[in-house]
ZALUM-580995 format. One record per residue (C-alpha): z, x, y; residue in three letters. Coordinates in steps of 0.02 Angstrom, whole numbers, padded with zeros to 5 digits, always signed. Last residue first. Layout:
<sites>
ZXYAla...
</sites>
This chain:
<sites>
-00340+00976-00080Unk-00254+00844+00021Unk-00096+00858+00132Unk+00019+00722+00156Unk+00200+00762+00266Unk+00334+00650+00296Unk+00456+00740+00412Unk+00622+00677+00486Unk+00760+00725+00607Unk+00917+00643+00619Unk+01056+00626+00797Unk+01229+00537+00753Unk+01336+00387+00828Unk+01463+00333+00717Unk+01444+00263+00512Unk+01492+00117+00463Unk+01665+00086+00412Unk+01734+00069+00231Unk+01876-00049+00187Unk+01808-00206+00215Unk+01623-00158+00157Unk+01501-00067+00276Unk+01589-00095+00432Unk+01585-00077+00610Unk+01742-00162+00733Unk+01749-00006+00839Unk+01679-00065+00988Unk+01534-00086+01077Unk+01564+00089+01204Unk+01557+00227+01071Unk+01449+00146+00930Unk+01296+00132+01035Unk+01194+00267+00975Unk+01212+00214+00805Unk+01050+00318+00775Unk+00984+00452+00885Unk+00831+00453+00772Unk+00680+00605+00767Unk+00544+00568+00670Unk+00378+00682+00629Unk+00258+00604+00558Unk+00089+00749+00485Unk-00073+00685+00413Unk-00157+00750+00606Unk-00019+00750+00731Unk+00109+00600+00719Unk+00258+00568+00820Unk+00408+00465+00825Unk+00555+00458+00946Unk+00678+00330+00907Unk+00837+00250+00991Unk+00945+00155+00848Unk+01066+00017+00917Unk+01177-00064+00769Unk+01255-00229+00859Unk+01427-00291+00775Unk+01450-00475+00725Unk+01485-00426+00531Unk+01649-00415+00458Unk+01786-00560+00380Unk+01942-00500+00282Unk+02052-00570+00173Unk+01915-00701+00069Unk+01880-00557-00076Unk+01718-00556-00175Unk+01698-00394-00269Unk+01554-00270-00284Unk+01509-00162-00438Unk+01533+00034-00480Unk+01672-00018-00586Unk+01800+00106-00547Unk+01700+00117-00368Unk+01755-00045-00321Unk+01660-00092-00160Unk+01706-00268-00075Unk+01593-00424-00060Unk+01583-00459+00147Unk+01673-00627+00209Unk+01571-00673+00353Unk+01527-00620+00535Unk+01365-00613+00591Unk+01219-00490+00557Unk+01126-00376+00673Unk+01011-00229+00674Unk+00922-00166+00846Unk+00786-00038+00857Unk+00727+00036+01017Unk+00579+00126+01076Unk+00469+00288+01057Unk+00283+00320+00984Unk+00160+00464+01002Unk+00005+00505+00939Unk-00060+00649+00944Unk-00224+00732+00935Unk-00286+00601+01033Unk-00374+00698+01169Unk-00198+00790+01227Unk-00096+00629+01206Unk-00115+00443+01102Unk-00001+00308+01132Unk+00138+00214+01074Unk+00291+00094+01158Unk+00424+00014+01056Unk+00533-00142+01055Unk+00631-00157+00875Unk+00733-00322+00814Unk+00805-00324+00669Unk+00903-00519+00615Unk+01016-00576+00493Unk+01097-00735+00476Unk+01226-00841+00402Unk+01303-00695+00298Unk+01329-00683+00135Unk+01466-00728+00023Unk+01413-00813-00155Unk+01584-00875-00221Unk+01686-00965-00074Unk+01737-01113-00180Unk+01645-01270-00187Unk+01477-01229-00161Unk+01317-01236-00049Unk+01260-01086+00028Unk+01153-01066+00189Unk+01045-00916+00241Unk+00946-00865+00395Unk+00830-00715+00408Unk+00755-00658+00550Unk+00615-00518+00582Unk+00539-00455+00739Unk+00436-00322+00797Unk+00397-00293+00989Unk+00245-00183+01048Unk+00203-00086+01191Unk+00039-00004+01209Unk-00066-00167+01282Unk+00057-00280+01230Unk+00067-00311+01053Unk+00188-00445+00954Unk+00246-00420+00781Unk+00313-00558+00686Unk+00445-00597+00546Unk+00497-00735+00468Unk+00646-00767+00333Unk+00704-00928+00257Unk+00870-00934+00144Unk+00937-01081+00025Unk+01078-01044-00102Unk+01142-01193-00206Unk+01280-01134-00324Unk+01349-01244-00470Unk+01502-01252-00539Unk+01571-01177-00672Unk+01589-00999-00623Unk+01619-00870-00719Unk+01738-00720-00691Unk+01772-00532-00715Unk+01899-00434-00667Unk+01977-00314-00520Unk+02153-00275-00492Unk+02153-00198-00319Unk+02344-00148-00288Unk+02395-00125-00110Unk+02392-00283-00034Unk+02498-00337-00195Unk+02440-00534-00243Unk+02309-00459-00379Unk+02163-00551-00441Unk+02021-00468-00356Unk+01852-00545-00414Unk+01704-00481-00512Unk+01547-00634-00523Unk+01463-00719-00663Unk+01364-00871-00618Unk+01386-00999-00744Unk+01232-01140-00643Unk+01129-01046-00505Unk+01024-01169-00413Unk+00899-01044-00303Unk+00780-01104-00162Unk+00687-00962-00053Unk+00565-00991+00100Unk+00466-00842+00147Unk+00367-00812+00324Unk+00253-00691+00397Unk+00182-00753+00575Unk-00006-00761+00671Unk-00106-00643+00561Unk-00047-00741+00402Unk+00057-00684+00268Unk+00151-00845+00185Unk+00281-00862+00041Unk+00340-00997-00038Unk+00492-00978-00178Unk+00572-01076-00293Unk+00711-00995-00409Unk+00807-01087-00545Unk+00946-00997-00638Unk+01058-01017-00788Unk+01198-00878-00852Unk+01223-00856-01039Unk+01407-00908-01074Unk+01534-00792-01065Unk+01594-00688-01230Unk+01722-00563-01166Unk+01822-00405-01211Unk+01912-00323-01055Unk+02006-00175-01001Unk+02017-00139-00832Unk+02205-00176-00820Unk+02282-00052-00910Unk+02191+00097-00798Unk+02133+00229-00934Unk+01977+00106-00934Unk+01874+00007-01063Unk+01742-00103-01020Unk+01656-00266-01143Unk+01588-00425-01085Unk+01548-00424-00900Unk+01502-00231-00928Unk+01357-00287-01050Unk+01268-00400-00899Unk+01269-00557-00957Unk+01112-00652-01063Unk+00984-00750-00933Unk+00920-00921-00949Unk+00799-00926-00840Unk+00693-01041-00730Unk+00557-00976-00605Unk+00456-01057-00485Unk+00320-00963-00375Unk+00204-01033-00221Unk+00074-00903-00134Unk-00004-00882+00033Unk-00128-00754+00099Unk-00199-00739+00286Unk-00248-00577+00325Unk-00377-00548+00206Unk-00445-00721+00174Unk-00379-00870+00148Unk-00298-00788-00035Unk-00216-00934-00121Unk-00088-00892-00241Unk+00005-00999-00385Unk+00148-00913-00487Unk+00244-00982-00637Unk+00393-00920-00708Unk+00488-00994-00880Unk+00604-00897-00956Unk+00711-00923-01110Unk+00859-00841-01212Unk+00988-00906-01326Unk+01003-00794-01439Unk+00976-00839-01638Unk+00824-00721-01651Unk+00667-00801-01581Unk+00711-00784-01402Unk+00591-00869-01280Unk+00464-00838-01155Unk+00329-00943-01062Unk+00230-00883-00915Unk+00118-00965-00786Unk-00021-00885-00695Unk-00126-00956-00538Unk-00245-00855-00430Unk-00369-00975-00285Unk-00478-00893-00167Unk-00641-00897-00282Unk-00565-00941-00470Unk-00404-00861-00538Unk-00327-00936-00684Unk-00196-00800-00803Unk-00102-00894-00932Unk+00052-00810-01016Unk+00142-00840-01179Unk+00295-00778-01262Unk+00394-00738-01415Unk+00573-00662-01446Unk+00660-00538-01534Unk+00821-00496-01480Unk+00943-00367-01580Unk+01113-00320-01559Unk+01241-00191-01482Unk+01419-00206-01412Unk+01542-00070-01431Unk+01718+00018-01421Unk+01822-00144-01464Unk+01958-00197-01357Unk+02110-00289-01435Unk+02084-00200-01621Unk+02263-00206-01709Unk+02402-00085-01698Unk+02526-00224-01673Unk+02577-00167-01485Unk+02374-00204-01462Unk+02232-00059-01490Unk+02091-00020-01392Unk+01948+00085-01452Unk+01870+00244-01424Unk+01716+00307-01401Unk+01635+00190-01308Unk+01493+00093-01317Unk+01321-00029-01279Unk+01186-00023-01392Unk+01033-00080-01361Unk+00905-00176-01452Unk+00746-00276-01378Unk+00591-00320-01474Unk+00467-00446-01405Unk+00321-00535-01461Unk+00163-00571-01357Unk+00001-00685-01345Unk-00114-00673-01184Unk-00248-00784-01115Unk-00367-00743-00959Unk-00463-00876-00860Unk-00569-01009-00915Unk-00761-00988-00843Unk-00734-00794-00845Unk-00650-00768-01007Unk-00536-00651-01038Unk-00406-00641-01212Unk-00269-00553-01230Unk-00145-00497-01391Unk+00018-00457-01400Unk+00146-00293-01446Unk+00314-00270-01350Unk+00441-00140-01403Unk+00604-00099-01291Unk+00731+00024-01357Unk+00904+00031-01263Unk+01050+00154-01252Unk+01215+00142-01148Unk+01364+00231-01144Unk+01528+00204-01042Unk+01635+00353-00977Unk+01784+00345-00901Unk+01907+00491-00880Unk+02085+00465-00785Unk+02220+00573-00785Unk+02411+00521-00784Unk+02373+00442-00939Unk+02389+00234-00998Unk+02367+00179-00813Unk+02472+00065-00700Unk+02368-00022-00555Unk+02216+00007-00473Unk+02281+00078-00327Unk+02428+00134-00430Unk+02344+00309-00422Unk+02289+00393-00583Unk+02264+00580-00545Unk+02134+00696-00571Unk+01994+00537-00562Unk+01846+00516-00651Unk+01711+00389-00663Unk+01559+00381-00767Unk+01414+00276-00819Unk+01310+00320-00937Unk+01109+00277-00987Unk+00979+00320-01113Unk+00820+00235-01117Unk+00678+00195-01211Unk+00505+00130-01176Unk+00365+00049-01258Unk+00229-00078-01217Unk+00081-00112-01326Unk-00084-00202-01286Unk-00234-00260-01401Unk-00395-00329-01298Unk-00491-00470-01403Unk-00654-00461-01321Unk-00737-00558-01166Unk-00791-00358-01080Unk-00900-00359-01218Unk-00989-00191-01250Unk-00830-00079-01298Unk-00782-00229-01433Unk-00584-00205-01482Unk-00514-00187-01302Unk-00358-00053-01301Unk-00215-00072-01211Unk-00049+00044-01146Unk+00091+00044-01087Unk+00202+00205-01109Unk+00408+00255-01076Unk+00514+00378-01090Unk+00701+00359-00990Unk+00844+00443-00963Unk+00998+00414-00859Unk+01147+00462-00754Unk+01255+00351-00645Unk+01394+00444-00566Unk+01563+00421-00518Unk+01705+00550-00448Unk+01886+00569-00372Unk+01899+00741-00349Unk+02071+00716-00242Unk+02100+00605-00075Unk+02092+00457-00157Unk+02148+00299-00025Unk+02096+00373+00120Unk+02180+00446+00282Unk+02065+00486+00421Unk+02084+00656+00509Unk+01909+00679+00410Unk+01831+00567+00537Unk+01862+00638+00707Unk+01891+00513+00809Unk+02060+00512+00740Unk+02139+00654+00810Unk+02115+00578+00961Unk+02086+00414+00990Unk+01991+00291+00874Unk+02074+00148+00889Unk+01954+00053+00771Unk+01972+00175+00654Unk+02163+00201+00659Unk+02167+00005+00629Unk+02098+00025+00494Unk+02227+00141+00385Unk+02190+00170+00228Unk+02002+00225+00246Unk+01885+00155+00091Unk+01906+00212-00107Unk+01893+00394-00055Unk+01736+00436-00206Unk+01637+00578-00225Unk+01468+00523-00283Unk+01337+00581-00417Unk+01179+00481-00444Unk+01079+00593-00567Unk+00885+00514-00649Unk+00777+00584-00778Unk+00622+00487-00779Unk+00456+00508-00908Unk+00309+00415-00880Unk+00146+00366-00956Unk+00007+00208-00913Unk-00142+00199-01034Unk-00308+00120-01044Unk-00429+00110-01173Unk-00576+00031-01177Unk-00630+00063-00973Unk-00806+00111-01006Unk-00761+00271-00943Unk-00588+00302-01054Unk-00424+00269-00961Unk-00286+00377-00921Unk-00116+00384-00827Unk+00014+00508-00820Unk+00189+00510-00731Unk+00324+00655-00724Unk+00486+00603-00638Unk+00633+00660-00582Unk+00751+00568-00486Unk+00928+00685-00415Unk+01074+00628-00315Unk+01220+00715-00222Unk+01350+00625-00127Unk+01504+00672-00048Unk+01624+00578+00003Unk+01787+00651-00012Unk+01861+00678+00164Unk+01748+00562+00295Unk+01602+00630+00394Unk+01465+00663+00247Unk+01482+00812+00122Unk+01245+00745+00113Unk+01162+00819-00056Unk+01017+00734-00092Unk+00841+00766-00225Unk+00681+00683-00240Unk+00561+00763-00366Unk+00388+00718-00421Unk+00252+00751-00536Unk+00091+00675-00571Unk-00043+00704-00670Unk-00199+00590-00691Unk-00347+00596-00810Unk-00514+00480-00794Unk-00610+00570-00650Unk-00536+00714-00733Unk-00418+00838-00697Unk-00344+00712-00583Unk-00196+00759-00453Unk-00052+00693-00378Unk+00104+00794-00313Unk+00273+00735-00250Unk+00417+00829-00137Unk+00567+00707-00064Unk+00692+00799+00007Unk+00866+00735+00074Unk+00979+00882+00148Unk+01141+00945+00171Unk+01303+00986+00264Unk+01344+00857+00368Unk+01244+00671+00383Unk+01075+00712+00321Unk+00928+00775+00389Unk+00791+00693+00319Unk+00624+00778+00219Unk+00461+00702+00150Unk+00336+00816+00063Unk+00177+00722-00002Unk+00027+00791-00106Unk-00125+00749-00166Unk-00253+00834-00271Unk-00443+00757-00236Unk-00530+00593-00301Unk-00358+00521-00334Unk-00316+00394-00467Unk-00114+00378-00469Unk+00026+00256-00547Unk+00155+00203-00479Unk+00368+00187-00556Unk+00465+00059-00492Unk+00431-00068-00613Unk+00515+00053-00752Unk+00654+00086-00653Unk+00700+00200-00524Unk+00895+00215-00482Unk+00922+00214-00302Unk+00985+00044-00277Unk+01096+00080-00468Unk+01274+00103-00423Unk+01323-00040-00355Unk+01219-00120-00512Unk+01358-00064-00636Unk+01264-00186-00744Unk+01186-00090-00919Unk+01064-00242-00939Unk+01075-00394-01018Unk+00893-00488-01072Unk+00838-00617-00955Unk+00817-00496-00811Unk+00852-00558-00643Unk+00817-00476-00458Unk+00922-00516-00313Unk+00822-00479-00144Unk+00871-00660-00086Unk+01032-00635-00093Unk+01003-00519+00093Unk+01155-00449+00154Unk+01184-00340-00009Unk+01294-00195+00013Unk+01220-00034-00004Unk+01300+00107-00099Unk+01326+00291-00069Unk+01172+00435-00059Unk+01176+00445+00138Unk+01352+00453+00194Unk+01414+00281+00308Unk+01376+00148+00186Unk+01201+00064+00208Unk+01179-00134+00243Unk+01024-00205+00136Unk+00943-00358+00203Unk+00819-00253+00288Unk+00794-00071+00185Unk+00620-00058+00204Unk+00544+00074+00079Unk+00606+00247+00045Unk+00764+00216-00025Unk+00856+00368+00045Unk+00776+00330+00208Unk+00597+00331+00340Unk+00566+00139+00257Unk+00581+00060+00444Unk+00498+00215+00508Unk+00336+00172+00431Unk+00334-00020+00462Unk+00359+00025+00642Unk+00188+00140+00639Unk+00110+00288+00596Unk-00020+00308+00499Unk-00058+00398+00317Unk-00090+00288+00195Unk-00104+00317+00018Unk-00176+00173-00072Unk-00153+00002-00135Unk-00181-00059-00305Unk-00095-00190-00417Unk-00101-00149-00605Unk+00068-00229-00656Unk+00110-00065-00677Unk+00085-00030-00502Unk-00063+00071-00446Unk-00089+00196-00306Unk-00256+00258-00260Unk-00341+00376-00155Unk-00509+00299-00159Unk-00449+00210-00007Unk-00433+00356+00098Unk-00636+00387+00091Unk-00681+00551-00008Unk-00782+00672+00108Unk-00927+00765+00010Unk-00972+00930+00057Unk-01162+00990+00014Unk-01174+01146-00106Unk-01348+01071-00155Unk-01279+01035-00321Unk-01147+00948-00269Unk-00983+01015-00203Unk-00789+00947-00271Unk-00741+01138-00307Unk-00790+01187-00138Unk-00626+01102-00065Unk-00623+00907-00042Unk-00634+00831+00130Unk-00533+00687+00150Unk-00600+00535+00234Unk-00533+00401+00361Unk-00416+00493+00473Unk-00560+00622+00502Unk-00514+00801+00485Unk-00481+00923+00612Unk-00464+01108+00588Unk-00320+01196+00534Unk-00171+01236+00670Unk-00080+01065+00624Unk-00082+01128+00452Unk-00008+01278+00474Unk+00116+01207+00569Unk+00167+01094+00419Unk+00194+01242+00327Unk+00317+01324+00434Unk+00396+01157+00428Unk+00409+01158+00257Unk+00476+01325+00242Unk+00594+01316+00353Unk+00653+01155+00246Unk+00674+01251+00064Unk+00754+01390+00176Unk+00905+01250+00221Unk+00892+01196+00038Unk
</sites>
């Protein structure tokens, strides 16, 4: 890897030698020539990226705050999130207001998942020349975090793209390693008079971590005095090869076809399909009474998952009425082991699968007119599940820098599969359910204006399905699953604003949260806030650009969910409250031609504000370290 990066940047000063090319155009190699052997320069914005819900931006190249906020594992802006102290592990979720649902049950183990791609998460290209991006992070010891991705068209119709993003960080503390791997190869077609269209990708996905179960000994940490300020002197709960990873597979296509070429009112057909294959596993050398007695003095976990998706519907456009669509639904998975429990009779306790069938119906309605977009959707099962959604969005565009939009949403959501069935070599972790589908109301306004950028959120969450410790031993962490059966009212409101002065600037967002329940359930904290003040200008006749400043991340105190990586899922606990620690990152960024170059002294204030820094209860932040970065475009 370490050549991998010389390489890079050996590259990257090759480019930065090469003549200068306008930030707004790309100049294509001879290839791209008229006739007359005259160059053409493609504008940026025909370099675009499209979601599969077939909205467009395109590749941009600046510098700015917004850019370094999403320089990370994730790659986009990780506010509301709270990273553990090795790149590659967990995040624990500040923000509930980032919760996604899906009315049909998924996998769960949704610790494990923030870097696992789905199917939403997956763009689509149309470039006028081939594209391609290289972004690199030093890591925390011993390893690196590369990004590489190319886009190209064969054809003014024809994309290819390919893409890699691989990790391997030791990081500071004994057994914590992590090392991750998402593949993907994405195409995307459509004939000239736009009949057919068709979205393709294939993902093979890796999330591998050592796990210590959290330090053993806190107040060692928050000492800190010699030998413990160094991190591995730090005593941890699983020492040995303690492992989980998340691995998965997945092939999927959308695609539509409009039955008259020459009316752009006709009947258009559309089919979705994708599969996937999915496991979760943990293994440990050596039981530990951590988690309570075991059947073997080894422990091996492994739970299965596969899933086919169909969807097939019809749509209708009209531009006086709006657009009309029609679909059904076919969902199957199967969820298993390959063994089975059995009670002191020799009977079936635990069985070794869950699988089953959903078909369902739904309708959506699509009304746009001048500044005004409204669509409302209505799903539900037909098989004897009970599943429904209901979502409705209404947007009003002011004009391009002032948008707002209203959406409601109502579900009736399935469980997650590992809510109802696990099996573990640990006798407790062992569990066949059958809880009640879980019911949820969302309302949410959001605002982008040129003056401020503001959401309001509203969720009633009725059976909400949660993991909680229920062991009285300290030192035992007896984890199961629960319902709820009251109800949860969750209200948040986030803004954020930039202010400019001259060449400084000052970035702001806030988020404040309040829950309404009877028992201490939904845990988050009362507010959140980043705050960044920069400087930026442009040196030696504006051939770079330079920026530098200050980032501060803060939440307050309040009683964090806890990491259980047997489960790969979060816990509530009420023993132990965190939060009300500053995070001070000082940042020197720089850009020179397509080329942004970051260099972080993050944490820089962990020596002298205490340390009181955590990630979870058990698991401390990370201390004060220096990373480089590189995000690098270059165009053919």
């Amino acid at each position: 890897m370490k050549y991998l990066f010389a390489a890079v940047i050996l590259l990257c000063s090759i480019s930065m030698s090469g003549q200068e090319i306008k930030s707004d155009s790309i100049k294509p190699k001879k290839s791209l020539r008229d006739s007359e052997n005259k160059t053409h320069f493609a504008p940026i914005n025909q370099y675009k990226i499209i979601s599969l819900d077939k909205d467009t931006t395109y590749v941009d190249t600046s510098l700015t705050v917004k850019k370094d906020y999403e320089l990370n594992y994730l790659r986009k802006d990780i506010f509301g999130l709270m990273p553990f102290a090795n790149e590659g592990q967990t995040y624990n979720t500040l923000d509930y207001g980032l919760t996604t649902y899906n009315a049909y049950p998924e996998f769960g183990f949704k610790a494990k998942s923030f870097n696992y791609m789905r199917a939403e998460d997956i763009k689509y290209y149309s470039m006028p020349t081939p594209m391609t991006e290289l972004y690199y992070k030093s890591v925390m010891e011993q390893g690196q975090n590369l990004d590489a991705f190319i886009a190209l068209n064969t054809s003014k119709n024809l994309n290819f793209a390919i893409g890699y993003k691989g990790l391997r960080s030791l990081g500071k503390y004994v057994n914590q390693l992590s090392s991750t791997g998402n593949f993907r190869f994405i195409t995307s077609y459509h004939t000239t008079d736009n009949r057919y269209n068709l979205k393709f990708h294939v993902a093979i996905q890796d999330i591998l971590n050592n796990e210590n179960g959290g330090v053993k000994n806190l107040e060692e940490f928050e000492n800190s005095i010699p030998p413990y300020d160094d991190r591995a002197r730090l005593d941890v709960y699983f020492s040995d090869d303690t492992k989980s990873s998340l691995e998965g597979k997945r092939l999927f296509f959308d695609h539509s076809f409009r039955l008259n070429k020459n009316n752009p009112n006709s009947l258009v057909f559309l089919h979705r399909f994708s599969y996937e294959y999915k496991f979760f596993d943990y293994s440990q050398p050596t039981a530990n009474t951590r988690f309570g007695d075991a059947y073997s003095t080894r422990i091996s976990n492994k739970t299965r998952f596969n899933s086919v998706y169909n969807k097939v519907g019809v749509a209708y456009s009209n531009q006086s009425y709006g657009d009309f669509e029609f679909y059904l639904e076919d969902y199957r998975y199967n969820y298993f082991y390959k063994s089975t429990v059995l009670d002191d009779g020799g009977t079936v306790a635990i069985p070794n699968r869950l699988n089953d069938k959903i078909d369902s119906y739904g309708a959506q309605y699509t009304y746009y007119k001048d500044k005004w977009k409204g669509t409302l959707l209505l799903s539900n099962s037909i098989t004897d599940q009970s599943l429904a959604k209901i979502e409705g969005t209404v947007r009003y565009n002011w004009d391009e820098r002032n948008v707002f939009s209203l959406r409601f949403q109502t579900m009736n959501k399935l469980p997650d599969l590992n809510y109802n069935l696990y099996q573990s070599g640990y006798i407790f972790y062992n569990w066949s359910n059958n809880f009640k589908n879980e019911k949820i109301k969302n309302v949410e306004l959001d605002a982008k204006t040129k003056w401020l950028d503001a959401s309001i959120r509203y969720s009633i969450l009725n059976d909400h399905l949660y993991y909680a410790n229920t062991s009285t031993d300290v030192n035992q962490v007896l984890v199961s699953p629960q319902q709820y059966e009251n109800t949860i009212n969750y209200f948040s409101v986030k803004v954020g604003r930039e202010f400019k002065f001259g060449k400084f600037g000052l970035d702001n967002t806030l988020l404040y949260q309040k829950v309404e329940q009877t028992d201490k359930i939904l845990n988050v904290p009362e507010f959140v806030t980043r705050n960044t003040i920069y400087y930026g200008d442009h040196y030696f006749s504006k051939a770079l650009f330079l920026q530098m400043g200050v980032t501060l991340n803060y939440f307050s105190k309040y009683y964090a969910n806890t990491y259980n990586p047997l489960l790969g899922e979060f816990y509530i606990q009420q023993e132990k409250e965190i939060g009300n620690f500053p995070m001070l990152d000082f940042f020197i960024n720089a850009k020179i031609k397509r080329t942004r170059i970051y260099l972080k002294a993050e944490h820089f204030n962990s020596s002298f504000t205490g340390y009181n820094y955590y990630s979870d209860p058990n698991n401390p932040y990370h201390d004060f370290m220096v990373r480089f970065g590189l995000v690098w475009n270059f165009f053919s």
